[in-house]
C-alpha positions, 0 to 999 in steps of 0.5 A: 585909836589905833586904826588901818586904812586898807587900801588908801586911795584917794578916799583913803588919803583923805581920811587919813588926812582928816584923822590926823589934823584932827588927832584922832589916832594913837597910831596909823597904819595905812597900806597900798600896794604901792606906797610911794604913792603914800609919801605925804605921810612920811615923817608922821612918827605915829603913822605907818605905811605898808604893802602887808594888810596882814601887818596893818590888822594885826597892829589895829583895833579899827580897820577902814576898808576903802579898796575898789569894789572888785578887790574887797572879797579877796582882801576880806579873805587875806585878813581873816584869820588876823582878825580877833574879838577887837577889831571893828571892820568899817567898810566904804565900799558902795553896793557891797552889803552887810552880808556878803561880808558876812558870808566871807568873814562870818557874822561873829564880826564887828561890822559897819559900812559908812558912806561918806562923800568926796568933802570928807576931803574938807573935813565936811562929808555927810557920813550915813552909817550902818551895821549889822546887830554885833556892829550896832555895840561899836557904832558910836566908834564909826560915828566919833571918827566920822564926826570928826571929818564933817558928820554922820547918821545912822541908818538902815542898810535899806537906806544906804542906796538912797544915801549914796545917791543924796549925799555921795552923788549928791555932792555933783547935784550940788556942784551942778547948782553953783555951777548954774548960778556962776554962769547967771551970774556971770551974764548979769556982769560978774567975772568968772572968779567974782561969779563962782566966789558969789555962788559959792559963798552964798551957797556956803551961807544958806546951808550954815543958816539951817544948820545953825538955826534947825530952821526949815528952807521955807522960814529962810526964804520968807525972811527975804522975800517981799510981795511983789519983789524980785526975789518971788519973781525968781523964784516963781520962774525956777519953778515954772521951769521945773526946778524942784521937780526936776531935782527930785526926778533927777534924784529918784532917776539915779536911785533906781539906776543904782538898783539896776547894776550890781556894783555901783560905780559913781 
């Protein structure tokens, strides 16, 4: 695949990072304004750096747009006329819709946003996926570059709010609980490192046991609790104190802020 990264910043970098490990172009070309920030990437024989979008385009079937919110209108307008029937557009940026990029490139256009979040880094992003109806002959593009880099879904773009806020905010709800369970931990005598390598290795390990299985949370938790026992006592507590409801209120409160501002900023 022959793909540019428009603005590569620190999402940017990261999906470079990713497609390369992963061998998954045939050539990159990656633009910033300043690209001595891209230095990582020298030595690459078939990666690119440019201050030039127009450049990039035009040597690029697949472009990943992952500028600031604010600067995405007037790149869409530099890159226009380099745009031809074989360019796939996937668009990263949050709160900036399907038709507003239409409005400024027009809708004869292969359009698709991603949502990905900050574990693309790892190569272990949640990816949600949208497009609009030309978009749709090319989604299995976007979801065989983001597969590579953790994995994807497609959705409706009326969903992709509710996205952003499970798994790209949802990235600190989780770091919120590790965090939570290195400080009990740590109470209960563990140091600090031995604390945070137990929550989150044990976190590592129960996300795993529902992928690998497809099992539901509720199966996992009946194989280790027993009547009477410590782990019900635990978990009968957390939620006397309002875990789950506090989650959940915690999410649908990040929803609606998300609907209240024109361009999120996470």
């Amino acid at each position: 695949m022959k793909i540019a990264i428009i603005g590569t910043g620190n999402l940017g970098k990261s999906i470079a990072k990713g497609l390369i490990t992963s061998n998954a172009i045939t050539s990159l070309n990656l633009t910033k304004r300043d690209i001595n920030s891209l230095s990582d990437f020298n030595g690459y024989s078939n990666v690119e750096l440019t201050s030039d979008n127009s450049v990039a385009v035009k040597n690029s079937d697949i472009i990943i747009l992952a500028v600031q919110p604010a600067h995405l209108e007037n790149i869409l307008k530099e890159i226009q006329s380099f745009l031809t029937d074989k360019h796939v557009l996937i668009s990263t940026i949050t709160g900036f819709s399907i038709s507003k990029i239409e409005g400024i490139i027009g809708t004869d256009n292969y359009i698709i946003r991603a949502m990905p979040n900050t574990a693309i880094a790892v190569g272990k992003s949640m990816t949600c996926l949208c497009a609009n109806e030309k978009g749709l002959d090319r989604i299995k593009i976007a979801e065989a570059i983001f597969n590579r880099l953790g994995n994807s879904i497609v959705i409706p773009e009326s969903q992709m709010q509710a996205a952003t806020v499970i798994c790209a905010s949802g990235i600190a709800f989780w770091m919120r609980l590790i965090r939570a369970t290195t400080q009990a931990a740590i109470q209960l005598g563990f140091d600090a490192k031995e604390a945070q390598e137990l929550a989150m290795f044990t976190s590592e390990g129960a996300a795993n046991l529902l992928i690998t299985t497809g099992n539901h949370p509720e199966q996992e938790i009946d194989k280790v609790t027993t009547p009477k026992g410590c782990t019900i006592e635990g978990l009968n507590e957390m939620e006397h104190q309002g875990l789950s409801s506090s989650l959940i209120q915690g999410m649908v409160t990040s929803y609606n802020k998300i609907n209240t501002i024109k361009t999120e900023q996470l």
